[in-house]
C-alpha positions, 0 to 999 in steps of 0.5 A: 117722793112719788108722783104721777101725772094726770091728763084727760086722755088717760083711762079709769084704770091707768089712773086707778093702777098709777094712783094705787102703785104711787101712794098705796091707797085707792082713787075711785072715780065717779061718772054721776052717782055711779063709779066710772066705767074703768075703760072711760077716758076721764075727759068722757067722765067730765061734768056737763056744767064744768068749765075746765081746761082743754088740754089740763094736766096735773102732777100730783105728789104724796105730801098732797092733802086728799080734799085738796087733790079732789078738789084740784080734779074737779076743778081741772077736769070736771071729774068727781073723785074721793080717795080711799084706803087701800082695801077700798072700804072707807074714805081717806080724811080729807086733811091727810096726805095721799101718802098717809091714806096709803097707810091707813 
């Protein structure tokens, strides 16, 4: 089963890239309201208010449900993220596998 892990010193587009190869479907990241510059590390992207882990790491795998892999990112690294299809055009549910949104 695919898996990758995800630490705070990676870039938007090494995650993105990583994220689309492992489970076919897309990652956008937010900084704010706005899609994160694709150059940013994602410990720059972090929430002012949020109180994460200084160093966290997160290996995610395809059985993973979108809402639950969103909301572990948020609360491990402040970061704002929504899993869409693989064209990028609608939003994944959030009850469904990482690897079902590959398939949408």
């Amino acid at each position: 089963m695919a898996s990758i892990e995800i630490k705070g010193r990676m870039k938007v587009k090494t995650l993105q890239k990583q994220f689309k190869e492992a489970f076919g479907c897309t990652l956008r990241i937010y900084n704010g309201k706005r899609f994160a510059d694709s150059v940013a590390t994602l410990a720059s992207l972090r929430i002012k208010d949020a109180k994460v882990e200084k160093g966290a790491e997160l290996k995610v795998v395809g059985h993973m449900k979108c809402g639950s892999f969103e909301n572990k990112i948020l609360e491990l690294f402040g970061i704002k993220t929504q899993v869409a299809d693989p064209n990028d055009e609608k939003l994944a549910p959030n009850d469904i596998t990482l690897s079902k949104a590959g398939e949408l």
